[in-house]
N, C-alpha and C positions, 0 to 999 in steps of 0.2 A: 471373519476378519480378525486380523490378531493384533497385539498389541502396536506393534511398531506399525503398521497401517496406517494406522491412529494417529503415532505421531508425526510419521510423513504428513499425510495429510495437512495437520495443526502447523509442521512447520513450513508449509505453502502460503498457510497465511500469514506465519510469520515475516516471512519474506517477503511478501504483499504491502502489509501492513506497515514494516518499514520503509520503503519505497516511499509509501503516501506520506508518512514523516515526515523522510528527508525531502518529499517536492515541496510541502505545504513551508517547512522552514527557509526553504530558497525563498519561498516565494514574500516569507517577510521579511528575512533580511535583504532581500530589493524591492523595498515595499517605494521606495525614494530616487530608486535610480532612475532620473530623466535620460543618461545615455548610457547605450550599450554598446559593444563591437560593431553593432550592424547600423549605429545613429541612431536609433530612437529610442523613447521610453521602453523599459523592462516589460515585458509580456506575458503574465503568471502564466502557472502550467497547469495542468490538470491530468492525475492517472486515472487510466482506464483499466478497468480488471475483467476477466473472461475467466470462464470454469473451464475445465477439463475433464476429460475421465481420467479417472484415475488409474494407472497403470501400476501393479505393486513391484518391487523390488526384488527380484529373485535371490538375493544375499542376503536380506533380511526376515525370510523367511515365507514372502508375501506371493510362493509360489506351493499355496498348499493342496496339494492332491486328497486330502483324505475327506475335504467337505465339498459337499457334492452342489452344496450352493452357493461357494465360493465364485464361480463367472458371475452368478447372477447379481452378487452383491457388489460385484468390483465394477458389474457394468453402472449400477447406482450410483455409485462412489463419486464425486468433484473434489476437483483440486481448483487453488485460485490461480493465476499469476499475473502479470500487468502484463499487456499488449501491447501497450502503447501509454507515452506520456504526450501529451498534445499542449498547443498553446491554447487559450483561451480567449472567444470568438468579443468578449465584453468589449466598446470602444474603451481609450486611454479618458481618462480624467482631464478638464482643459480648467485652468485657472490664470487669472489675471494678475502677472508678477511684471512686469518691466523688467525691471532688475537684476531678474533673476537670470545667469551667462546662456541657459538652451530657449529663453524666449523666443519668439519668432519676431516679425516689425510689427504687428502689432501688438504685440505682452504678452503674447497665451502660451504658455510653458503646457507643453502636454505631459501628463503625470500616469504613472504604472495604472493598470486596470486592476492593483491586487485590493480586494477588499479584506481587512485588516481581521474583521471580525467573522467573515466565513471559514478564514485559515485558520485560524485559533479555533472555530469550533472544530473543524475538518483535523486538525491537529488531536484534539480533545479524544474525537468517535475515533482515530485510528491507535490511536495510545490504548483506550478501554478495550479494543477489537483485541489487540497485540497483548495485552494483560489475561483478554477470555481463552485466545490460544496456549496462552503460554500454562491456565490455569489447567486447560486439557493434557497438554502434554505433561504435567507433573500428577496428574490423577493417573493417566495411562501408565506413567511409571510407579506409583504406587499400587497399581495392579498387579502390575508386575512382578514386585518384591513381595507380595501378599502373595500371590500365586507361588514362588518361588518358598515362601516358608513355611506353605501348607505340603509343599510338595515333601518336606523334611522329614 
């Protein structure tokens, strides 16, 4: 496997990793919203990731004939990417407001299903994920440049 392998790979999940970001921050800033386009309470989302094999680039070099174990590594190899962002099966939240304009006739405003403190963790573990790739792909490039100054 050679270097840019590596960093494909690391940037799968880079791209993975932001996705779940950006659903987990929808998902709190409509952590409130009693109505949506379709009338009802917001309905957090949830991503889904699935592997792949990994298929290398032939431009980047990841079509090398001279190691003889190269299929067998590349059949090993997974790549991440999201399949699907799905709603979330959780009932909505029912609380007793009157008052409040999406009541129903008897006071129970139905409230988002986001729970506040699993998206801040789920925020937390996809930041440190997106931080571990990103740590891979500057070690790969420091490979790299090391390889390149030995070659001098």
């Amino acid at each position: 496997m050679n270097l840019f392998n590596a960093i494909e790979i690391s940037g799968s999940g880079l791209s993975a990793e932001r996705v779940r970001i950006n659903v987990g921050s929808m998902n709190l800033a409509n952590a409130h919203v009693t109505r949506t386009l379709d009338g009802g309470p917001y309905r957090a989302k949830s991503v889904i990731f699935s592997s792949t094999a990994y298929r290398p680039d032939p431009a980047t070099g990841g079509d090398d004939q001279l190691d003889p174990f190269q299929d067998e590594l590349n059949q090993a190899l997974q790549t991440v990417k999201v399949s699907a962002i799905v709603d979330d099966p959780t009932p909505f939240q029912e609380v007793y407001d009157p008052k409040h304009p999406d009541a129903d006739e008897r006071g129970i405003v139905r409230l988002p299903n986001v729970n506040v403190m699993e998206q801040m963790v789920d925020i937390m573990t996809a930041s440190r994920a997106y931080e571990a790739n990103v740590t891979a792909i500057e070690t790969a490039k420091s490979m790299a440049l090391k390889t390149l100054d030995i070659a001098r």
